[in-house]
DOVEX-416949 format. One record per residue (C-alpha): residue in three letters; x, y, z. Coordinates in nm, 3 decimals, decimal comma, always signed. Example, Ala and Ser with C-alpha at 12.3 -4.5 7.8 and 13.67 -1.06 7.14 Angstrom:
% DOVEX-416949
['ALA'; [+1,230; -0,450; +0,780]];
['SER'; [+1,367; -0,106; +0,714]];
END
This chain:
% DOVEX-416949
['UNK'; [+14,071; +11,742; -6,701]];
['UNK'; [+14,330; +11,959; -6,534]];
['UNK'; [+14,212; +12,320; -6,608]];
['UNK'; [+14,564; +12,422; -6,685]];
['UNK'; [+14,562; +12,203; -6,953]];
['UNK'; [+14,224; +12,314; -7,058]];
['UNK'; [+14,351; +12,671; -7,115]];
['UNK'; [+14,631; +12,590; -7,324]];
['UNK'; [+14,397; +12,456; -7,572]];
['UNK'; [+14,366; +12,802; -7,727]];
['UNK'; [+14,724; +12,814; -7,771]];
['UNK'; [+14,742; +12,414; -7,963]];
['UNK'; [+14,436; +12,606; -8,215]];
['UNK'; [+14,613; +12,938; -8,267]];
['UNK'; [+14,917; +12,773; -8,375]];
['UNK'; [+14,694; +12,454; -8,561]];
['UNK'; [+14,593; +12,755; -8,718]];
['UNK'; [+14,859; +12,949; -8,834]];
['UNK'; [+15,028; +12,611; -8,979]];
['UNK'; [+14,721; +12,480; -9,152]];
['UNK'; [+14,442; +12,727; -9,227]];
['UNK'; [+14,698; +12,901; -9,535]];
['UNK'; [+14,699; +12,530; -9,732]];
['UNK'; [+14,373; +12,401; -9,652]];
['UNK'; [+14,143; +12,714; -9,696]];
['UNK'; [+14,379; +13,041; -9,783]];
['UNK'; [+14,115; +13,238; -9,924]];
['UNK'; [+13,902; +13,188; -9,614]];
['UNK'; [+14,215; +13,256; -9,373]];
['UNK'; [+14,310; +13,555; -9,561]];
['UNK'; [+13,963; +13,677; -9,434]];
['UNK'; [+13,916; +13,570; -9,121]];
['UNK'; [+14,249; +13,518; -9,001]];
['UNK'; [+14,224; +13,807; -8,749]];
['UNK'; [+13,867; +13,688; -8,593]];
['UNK'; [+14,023; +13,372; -8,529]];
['UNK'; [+14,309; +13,527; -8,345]];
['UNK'; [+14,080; +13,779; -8,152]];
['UNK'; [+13,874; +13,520; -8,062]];
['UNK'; [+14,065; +13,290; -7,936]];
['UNK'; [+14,276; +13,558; -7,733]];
['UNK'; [+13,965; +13,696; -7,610]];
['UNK'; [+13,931; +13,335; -7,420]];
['UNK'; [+14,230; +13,365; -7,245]];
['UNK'; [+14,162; +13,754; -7,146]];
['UNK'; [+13,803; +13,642; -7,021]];
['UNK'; [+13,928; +13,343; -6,822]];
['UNK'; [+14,243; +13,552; -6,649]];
['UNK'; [+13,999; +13,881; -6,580]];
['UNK'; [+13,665; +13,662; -6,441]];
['UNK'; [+13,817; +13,314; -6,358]];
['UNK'; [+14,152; +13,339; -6,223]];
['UNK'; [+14,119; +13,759; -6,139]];
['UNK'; [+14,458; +13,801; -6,250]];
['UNK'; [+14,428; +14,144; -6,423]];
['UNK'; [+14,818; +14,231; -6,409]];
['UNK'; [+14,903; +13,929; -6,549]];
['UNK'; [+14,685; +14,074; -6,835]];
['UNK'; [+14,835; +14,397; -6,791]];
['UNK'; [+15,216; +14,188; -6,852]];
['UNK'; [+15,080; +14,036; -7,163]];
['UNK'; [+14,978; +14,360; -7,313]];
['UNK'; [+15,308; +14,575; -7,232]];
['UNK'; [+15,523; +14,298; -7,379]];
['UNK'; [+15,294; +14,254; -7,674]];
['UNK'; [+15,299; +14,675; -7,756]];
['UNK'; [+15,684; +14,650; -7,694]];
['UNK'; [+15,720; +14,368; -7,926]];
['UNK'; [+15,479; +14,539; -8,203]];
['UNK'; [+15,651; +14,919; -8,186]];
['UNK'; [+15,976; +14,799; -8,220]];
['UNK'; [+15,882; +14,593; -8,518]];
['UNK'; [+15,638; +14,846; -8,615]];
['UNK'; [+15,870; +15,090; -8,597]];
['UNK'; [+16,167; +14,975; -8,778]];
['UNK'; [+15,920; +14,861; -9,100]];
['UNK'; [+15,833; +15,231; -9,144]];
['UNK'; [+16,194; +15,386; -9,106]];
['UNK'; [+16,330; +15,107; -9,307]];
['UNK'; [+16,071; +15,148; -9,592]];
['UNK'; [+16,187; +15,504; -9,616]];
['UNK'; [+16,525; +15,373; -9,669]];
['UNK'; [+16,563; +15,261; -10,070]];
['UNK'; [+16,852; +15,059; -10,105]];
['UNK'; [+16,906; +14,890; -10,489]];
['UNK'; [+17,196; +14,719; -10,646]];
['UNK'; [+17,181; +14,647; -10,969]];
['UNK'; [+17,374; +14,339; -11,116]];
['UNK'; [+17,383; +14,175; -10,746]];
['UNK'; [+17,272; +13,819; -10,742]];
['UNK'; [+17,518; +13,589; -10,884]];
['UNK'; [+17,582; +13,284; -10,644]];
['UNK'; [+17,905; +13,464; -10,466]];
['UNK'; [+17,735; +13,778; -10,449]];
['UNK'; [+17,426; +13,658; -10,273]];
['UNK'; [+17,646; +13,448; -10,039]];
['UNK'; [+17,865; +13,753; -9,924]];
['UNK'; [+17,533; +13,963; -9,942]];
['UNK'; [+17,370; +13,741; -9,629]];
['UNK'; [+17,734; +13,731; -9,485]];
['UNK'; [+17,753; +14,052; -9,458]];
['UNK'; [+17,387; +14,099; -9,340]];
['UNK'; [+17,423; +13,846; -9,037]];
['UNK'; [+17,767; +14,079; -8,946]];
['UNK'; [+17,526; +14,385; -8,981]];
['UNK'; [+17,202; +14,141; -8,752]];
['UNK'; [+17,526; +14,146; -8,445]];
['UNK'; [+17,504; +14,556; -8,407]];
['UNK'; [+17,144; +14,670; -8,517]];
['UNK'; [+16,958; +14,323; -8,433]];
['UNK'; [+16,796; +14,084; -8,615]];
['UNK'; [+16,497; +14,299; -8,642]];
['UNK'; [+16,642; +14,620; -8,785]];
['UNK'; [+16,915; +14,433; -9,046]];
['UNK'; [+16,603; +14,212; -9,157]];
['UNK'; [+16,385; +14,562; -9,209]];
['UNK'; [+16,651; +14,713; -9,353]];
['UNK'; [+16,819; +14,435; -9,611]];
['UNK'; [+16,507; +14,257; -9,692]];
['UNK'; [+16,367; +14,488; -9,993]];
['UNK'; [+16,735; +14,526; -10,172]];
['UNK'; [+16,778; +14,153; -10,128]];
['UNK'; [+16,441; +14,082; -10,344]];
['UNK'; [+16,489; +14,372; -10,581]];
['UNK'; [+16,840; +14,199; -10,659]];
['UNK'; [+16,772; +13,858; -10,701]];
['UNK'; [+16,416; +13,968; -10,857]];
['UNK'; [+16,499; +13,762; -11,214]];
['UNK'; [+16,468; +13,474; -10,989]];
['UNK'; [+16,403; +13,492; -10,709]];
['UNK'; [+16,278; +13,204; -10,477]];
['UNK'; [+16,160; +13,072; -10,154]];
['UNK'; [+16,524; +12,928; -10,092]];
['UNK'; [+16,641; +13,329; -10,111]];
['UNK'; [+16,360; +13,450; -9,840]];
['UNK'; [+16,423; +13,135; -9,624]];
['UNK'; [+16,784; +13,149; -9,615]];
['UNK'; [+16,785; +13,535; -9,499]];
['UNK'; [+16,541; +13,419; -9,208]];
['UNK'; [+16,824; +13,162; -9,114]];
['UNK'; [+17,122; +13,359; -9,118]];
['UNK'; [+17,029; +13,728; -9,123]];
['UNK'; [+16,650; +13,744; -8,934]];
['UNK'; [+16,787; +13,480; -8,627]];
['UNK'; [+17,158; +13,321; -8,614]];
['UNK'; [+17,310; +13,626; -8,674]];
['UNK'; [+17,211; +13,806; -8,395]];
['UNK'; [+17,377; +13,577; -8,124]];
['UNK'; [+17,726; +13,793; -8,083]];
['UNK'; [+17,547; +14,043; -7,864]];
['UNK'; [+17,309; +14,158; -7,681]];
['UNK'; [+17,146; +14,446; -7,930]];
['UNK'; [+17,153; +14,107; -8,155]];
['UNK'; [+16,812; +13,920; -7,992]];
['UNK'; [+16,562; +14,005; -7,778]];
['UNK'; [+16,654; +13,708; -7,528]];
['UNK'; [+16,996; +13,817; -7,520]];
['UNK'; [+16,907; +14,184; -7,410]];
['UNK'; [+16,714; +14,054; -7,143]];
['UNK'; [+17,053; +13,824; -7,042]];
['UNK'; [+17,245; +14,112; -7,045]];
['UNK'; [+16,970; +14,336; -6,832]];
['UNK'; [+16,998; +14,039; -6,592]];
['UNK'; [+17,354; +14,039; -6,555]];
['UNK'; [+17,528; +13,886; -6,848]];
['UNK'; [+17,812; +14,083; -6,947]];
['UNK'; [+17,804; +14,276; -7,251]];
['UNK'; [+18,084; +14,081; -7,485]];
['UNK'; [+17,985; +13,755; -7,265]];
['UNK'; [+17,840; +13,652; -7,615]];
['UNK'; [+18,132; +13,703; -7,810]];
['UNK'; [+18,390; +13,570; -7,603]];
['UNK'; [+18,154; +13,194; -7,597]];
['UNK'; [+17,935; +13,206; -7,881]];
['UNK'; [+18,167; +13,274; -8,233]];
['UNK'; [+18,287; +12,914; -8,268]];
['UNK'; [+17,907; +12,818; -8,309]];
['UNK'; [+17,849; +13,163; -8,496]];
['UNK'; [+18,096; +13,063; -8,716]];
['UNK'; [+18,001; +12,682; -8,767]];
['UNK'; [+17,636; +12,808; -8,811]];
['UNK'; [+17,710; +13,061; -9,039]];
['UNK'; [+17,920; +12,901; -9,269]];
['UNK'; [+17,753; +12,615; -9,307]];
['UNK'; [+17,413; +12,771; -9,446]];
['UNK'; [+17,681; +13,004; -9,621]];
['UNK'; [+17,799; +12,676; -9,849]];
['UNK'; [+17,474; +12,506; -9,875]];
['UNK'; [+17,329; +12,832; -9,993]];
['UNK'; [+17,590; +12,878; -10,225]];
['UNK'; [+17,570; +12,526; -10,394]];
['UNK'; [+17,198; +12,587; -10,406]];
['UNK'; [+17,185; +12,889; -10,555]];
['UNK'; [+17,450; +12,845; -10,802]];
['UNK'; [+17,208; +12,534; -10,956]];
['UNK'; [+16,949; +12,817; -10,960]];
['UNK'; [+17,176; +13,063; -11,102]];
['UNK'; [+17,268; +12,799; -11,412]];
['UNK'; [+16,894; +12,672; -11,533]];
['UNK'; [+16,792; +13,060; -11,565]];
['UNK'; [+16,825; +13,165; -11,943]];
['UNK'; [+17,123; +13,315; -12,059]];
['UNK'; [+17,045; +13,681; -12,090]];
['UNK'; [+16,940; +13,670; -11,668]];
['UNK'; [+17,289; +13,512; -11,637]];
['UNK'; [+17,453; +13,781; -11,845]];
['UNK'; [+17,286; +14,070; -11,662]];
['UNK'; [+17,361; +13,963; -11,358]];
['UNK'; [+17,727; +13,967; -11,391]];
['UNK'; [+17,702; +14,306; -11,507]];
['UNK'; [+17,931; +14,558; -11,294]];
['UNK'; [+17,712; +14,600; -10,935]];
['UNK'; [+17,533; +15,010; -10,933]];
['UNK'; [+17,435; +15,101; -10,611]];
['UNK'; [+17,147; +15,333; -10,530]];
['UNK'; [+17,072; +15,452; -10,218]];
['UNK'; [+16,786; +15,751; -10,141]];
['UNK'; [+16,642; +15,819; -9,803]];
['UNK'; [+16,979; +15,759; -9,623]];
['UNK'; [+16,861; +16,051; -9,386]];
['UNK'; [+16,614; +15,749; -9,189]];
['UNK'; [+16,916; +15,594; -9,068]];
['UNK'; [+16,953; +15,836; -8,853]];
['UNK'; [+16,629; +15,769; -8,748]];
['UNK'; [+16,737; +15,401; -8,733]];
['UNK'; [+17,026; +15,472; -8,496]];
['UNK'; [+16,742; +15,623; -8,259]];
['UNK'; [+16,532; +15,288; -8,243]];
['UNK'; [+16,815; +15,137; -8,180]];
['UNK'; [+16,942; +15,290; -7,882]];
['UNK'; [+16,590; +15,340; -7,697]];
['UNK'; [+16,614; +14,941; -7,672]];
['UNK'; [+16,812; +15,090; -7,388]];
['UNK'; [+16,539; +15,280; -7,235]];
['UNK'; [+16,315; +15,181; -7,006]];
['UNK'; [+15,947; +15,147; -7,096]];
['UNK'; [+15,727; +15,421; -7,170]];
['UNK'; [+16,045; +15,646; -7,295]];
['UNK'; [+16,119; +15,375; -7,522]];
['UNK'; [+15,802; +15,286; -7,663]];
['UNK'; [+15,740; +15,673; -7,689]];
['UNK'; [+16,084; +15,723; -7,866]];
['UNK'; [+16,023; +15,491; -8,111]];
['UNK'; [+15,663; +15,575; -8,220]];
['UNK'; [+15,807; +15,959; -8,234]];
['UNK'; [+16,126; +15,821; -8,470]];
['UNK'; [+15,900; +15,616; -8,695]];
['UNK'; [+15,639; +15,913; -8,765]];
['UNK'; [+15,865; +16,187; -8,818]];
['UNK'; [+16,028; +15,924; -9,078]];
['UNK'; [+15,726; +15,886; -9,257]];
['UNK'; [+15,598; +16,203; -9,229]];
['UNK'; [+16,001; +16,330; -9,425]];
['UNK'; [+16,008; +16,038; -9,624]];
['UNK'; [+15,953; +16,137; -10,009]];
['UNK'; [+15,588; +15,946; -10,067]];
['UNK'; [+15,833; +15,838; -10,421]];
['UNK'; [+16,055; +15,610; -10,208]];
['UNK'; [+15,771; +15,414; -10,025]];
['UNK'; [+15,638; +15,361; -10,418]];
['UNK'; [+15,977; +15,244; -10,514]];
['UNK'; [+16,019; +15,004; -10,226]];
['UNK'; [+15,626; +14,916; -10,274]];
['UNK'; [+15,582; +14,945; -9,920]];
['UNK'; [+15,211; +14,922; -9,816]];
['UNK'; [+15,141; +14,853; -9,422]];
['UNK'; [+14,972; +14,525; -9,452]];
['UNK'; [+15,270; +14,278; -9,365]];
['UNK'; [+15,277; +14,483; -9,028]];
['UNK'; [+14,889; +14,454; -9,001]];
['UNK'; [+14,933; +14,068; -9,043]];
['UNK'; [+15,201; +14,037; -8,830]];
['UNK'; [+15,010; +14,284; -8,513]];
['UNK'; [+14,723; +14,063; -8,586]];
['UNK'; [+14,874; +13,701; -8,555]];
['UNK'; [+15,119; +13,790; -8,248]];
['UNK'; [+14,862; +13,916; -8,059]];
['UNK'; [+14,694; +13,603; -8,078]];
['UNK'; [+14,965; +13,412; -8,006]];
['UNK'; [+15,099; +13,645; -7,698]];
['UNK'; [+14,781; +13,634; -7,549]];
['UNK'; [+14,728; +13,258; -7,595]];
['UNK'; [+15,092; +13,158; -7,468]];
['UNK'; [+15,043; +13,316; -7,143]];
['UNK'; [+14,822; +12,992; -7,003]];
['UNK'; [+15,179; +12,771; -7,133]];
['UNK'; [+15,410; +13,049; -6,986]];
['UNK'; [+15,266; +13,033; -6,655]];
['UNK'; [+15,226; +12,603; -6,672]];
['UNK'; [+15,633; +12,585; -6,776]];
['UNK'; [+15,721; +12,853; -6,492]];
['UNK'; [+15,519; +12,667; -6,228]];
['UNK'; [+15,685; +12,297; -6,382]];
['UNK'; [+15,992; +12,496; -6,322]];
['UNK'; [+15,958; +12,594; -5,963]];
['UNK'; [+15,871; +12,219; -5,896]];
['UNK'; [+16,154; +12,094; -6,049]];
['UNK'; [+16,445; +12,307; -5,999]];
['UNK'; [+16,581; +12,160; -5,668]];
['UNK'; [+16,659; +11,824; -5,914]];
['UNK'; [+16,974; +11,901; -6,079]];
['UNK'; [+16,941; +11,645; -6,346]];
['UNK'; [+16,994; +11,913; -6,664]];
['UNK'; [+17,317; +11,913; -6,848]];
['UNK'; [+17,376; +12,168; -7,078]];
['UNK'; [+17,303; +11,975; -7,401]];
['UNK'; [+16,947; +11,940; -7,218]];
['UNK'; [+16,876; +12,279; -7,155]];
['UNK'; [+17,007; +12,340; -7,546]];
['UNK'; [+16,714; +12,116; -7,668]];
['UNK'; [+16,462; +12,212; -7,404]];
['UNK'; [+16,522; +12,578; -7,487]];
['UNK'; [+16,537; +12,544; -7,855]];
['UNK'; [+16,161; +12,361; -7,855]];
['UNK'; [+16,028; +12,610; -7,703]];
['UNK'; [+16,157; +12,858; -7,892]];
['UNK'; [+16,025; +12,712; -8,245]];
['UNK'; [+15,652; +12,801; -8,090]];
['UNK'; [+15,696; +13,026; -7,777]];
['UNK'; [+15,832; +13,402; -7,796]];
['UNK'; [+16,182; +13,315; -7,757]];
['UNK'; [+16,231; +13,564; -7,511]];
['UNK'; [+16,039; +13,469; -7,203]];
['UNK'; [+16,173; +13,074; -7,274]];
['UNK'; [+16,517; +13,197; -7,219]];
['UNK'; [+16,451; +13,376; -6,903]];
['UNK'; [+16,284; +13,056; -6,753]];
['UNK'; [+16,548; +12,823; -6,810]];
['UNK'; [+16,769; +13,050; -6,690]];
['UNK'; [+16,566; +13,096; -6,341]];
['UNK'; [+16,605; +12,699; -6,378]];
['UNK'; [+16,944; +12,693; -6,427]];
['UNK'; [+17,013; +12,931; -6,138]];
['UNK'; [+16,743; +12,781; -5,894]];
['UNK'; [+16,968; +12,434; -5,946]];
['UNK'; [+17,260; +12,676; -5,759]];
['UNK'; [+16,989; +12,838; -5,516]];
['UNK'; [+17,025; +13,121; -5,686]];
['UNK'; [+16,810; +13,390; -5,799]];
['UNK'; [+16,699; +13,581; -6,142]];
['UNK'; [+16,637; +13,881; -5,978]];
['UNK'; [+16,997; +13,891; -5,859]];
['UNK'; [+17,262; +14,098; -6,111]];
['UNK'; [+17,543; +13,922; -5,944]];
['UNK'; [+17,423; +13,604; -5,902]];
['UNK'; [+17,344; +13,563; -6,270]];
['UNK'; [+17,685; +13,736; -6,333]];
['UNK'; [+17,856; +13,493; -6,163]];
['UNK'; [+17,665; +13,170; -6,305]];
['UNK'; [+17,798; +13,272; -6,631]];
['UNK'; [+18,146; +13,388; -6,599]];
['UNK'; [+18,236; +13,064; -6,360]];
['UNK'; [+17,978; +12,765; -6,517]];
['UNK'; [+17,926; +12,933; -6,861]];
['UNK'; [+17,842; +12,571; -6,999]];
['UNK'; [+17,439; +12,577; -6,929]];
['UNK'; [+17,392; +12,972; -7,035]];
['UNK'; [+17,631; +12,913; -7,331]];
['UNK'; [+17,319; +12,603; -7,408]];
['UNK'; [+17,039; +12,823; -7,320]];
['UNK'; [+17,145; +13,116; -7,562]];
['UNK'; [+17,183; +12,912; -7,851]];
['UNK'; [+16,903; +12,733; -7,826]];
['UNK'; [+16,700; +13,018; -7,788]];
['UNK'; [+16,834; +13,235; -8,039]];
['UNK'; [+16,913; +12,936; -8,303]];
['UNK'; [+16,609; +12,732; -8,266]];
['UNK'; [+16,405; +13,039; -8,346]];
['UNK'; [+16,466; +12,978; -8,729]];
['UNK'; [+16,291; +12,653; -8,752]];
['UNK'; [+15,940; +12,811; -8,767]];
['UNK'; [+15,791; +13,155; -8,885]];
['UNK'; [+15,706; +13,251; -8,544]];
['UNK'; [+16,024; +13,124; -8,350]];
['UNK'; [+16,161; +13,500; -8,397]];
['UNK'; [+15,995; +13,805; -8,451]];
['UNK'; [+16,119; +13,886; -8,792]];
['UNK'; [+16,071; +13,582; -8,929]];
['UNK'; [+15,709; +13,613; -9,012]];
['UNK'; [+15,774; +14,023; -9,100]];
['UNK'; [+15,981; +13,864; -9,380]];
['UNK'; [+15,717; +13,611; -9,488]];
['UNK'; [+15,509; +13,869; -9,492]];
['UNK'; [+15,708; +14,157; -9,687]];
['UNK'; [+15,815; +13,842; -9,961]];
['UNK'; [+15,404; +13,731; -10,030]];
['UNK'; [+15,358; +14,119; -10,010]];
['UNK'; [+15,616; +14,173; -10,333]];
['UNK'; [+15,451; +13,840; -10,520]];
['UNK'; [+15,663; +13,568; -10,374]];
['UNK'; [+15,517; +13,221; -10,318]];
['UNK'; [+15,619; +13,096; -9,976]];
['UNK'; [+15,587; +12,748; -9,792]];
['UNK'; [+15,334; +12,721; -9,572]];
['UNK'; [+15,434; +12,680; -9,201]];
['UNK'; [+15,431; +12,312; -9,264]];
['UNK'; [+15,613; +12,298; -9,559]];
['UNK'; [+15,881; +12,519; -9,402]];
['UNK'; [+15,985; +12,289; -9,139]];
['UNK'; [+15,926; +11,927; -9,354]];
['UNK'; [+16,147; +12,075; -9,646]];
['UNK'; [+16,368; +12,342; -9,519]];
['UNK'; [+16,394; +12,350; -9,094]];
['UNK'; [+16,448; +11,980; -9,141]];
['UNK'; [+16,682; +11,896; -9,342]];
['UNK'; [+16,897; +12,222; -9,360]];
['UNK'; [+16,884; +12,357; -9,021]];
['UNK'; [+16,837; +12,039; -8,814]];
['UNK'; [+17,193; +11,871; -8,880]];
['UNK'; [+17,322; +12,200; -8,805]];
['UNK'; [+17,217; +12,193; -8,467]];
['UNK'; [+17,229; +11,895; -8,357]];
['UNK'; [+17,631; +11,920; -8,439]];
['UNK'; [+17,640; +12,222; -8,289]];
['UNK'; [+17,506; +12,074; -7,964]];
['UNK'; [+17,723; +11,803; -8,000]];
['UNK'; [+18,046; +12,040; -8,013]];
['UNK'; [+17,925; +12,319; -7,760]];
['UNK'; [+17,675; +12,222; -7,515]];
['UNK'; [+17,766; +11,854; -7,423]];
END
């Protein structure tokens, strides 16, 4: 067997794992869940050091993986410091403009730091009953689709923009499917929770109609919020460093009374470091297989844009979405014998044939709802909902009853309207 194939393996059983080993054997995962993902990323870091003697690919893996893990690290500490509560919140309209507003709020402090930040008030507010449906319907609109206005919005995004993407680029092709997207899930949320909203006993009903109190303590971290923020700007170590310096002087002000309010302990983030370093380090064997598939097929210029929507959006339901988008872009531009490397070349691809990067964007950013680890927050969220008593679908049961049929018919008419 082709040892490409071979090491990939690791990858197939990482994410086997994740999807399985929570609804066939919890208790067992919930103990060994981090030997299974050092162990099988310590396969792939034996075979690149002593097989293939490719150290700095190593060295690659673990500089994107710490990037990935301060930035969500970080923003999980500042935001924990930060206790938003409204009381009287979650009657059907209320919820709806709640995640409305939140995806507005995902387009200029990212998905990441509106998901941090939002999360906790949204399950104090709707804690009379709450449900999955609440937790999975943020992670659709507020933890991924939301984001896709700019570049601060997604990780693949930023890396467009670095590239040579201009800044309101997004914007200017992107908010008729923003719009489409968002208020779809918008009504079908609505309708959904309004049948929840009716079978919970009167007195929930009555209190939640109640006029809305907002409390807010710890507003002080959003300064510190504003820093994380902009050193996404920096380059690496100032960033990194930046954001490890925001997030400790944070906790280190942070009345130890808030972090009890908001019940904020640090294992969601110890879950999360855990699992994603499995899965960075095991992806790296599929990475380098789809960039080399690339190379060999780029001089075919078969893709349309409705096929690099799909082929980007797959990968991003199991890949980090961020490297995906950067290799169909190198495909897109290697079609025009053009380069990724080159600012003006990538500039110029998407200002005069906006059509395939207009595909490639939305498929990355979109399609990383359909799983818990097609974005970065997504499994944060899980995480911070099981951590506050919340019984969520396993990864399984997220696509089969929610990714399916919610999300899908979304985007397959979105790819019908803006990527054929």
């Amino acid at each position: 067997m082709n040892i490409d194939l071979i090491v990939m393996l690791p990858f197939v059983l990482m994410l086997l794992a994740v999807a399985f080993m929570p609804f066939v054997h919890s208790h067992w995962w919930n103990l060994h869940f981090k030997k299974v993902s050092f162990s099988l990323a310590g396969i792939i870091i034996l075979y690149y050091l002593f097989v293939r003697h490719d150290a700095p690919r190593l060295g690659i893996l673990l500089s994107e993986y710490c990037s990935f893990i301060i930035l969500i690290g970080s923003l999980f500490v500042v935001t924990g410091g930060i206790y938003l509560r409204v009381e009287g919140e979650a009657t059907p309209l209320r919820n709806t403009i709640f995640l409305i507003i939140g995806s507005m709020m995902a387009v200029f402090i990212g998905t990441t730091g509106a998901s941090m930040l939002l999360i906790r008030p949204w399950i104090h507010s709707n804690r009379y009953r709450i449900t999955a449906v609440h937790i999975i319907f943020f992670i659709f609109m507020i933890s991924n689709i939301g984001g896709c206005l700019s570049p601060i919005g997604d990780p693949p995004l930023f890396l467009g923009y670095l590239r040579g993407v201009p800044f309101f680029w997004l914007f200017e092709h992107l908010w008729g499917a923003w719009l489409l997207a968002m208020g779809s899930l918008a009504i079908i949320f609505y309708f959904l929770d309004r049948k929840n909203f009716f079978q919970a006993p009167a007195r929930i009903r009555t209190l939640e109609t109640l006029t809305e109190v907002w409390t807010f303590k710890g507003l002080f971290n959003l300064v510190f919020l504003a820093v994380i923020i902009g050193a996404v700007f920096l380059p690496t170590p100032w960033r990194e460093i930046i954001m490890i310096a925001a997030s400790l002087c944070s906790y280190l002000l942070t009345s130890k009374h808030i972090f009890e309010a908001n019940k904020f302990t640090f294992h969601p983030i110890e879950e999360v470091a855990w699992l994603f370093f499995g899965i960075f380090a095991t992806m790296v064997p599929v990475l380098d297989y789809l960039e080399k598939t690339i190379a060999l097929t780029s001089s075919y210029p078969a893709l349309q844009p409705i096929h690099f929507y799909y082929l980007t959006g797959f990968l991003s339901t199991c890949l980090d979405n961020a490297p995906t988008y950067l290799a169909l872009l190198q495909l897109h531009l290697g079609m025009h014998g053009m380069s990724i490397e080159n600012i003006s070349d990538v500039s110029h691809l998407a200002i005069n044939t906006p059509k395939p990067l207009i595909a490639i964007a939305l498929g990355a950013v979109f399609f990383g709802a359909t799983t818990y680890i097609g974005n970065g927050p997504n499994f944060m969220v899980k995480s911070i909902a099981e951590d506050a008593g919340i019984r969520m679908p396993n990864f399984l049961h997220y696509i089969l009853y929610y990714s399916l049929p919610i999300l899908a018919p979304i985007l397959v008419l979105i790819g019908l309207l803006f990527c054929r």
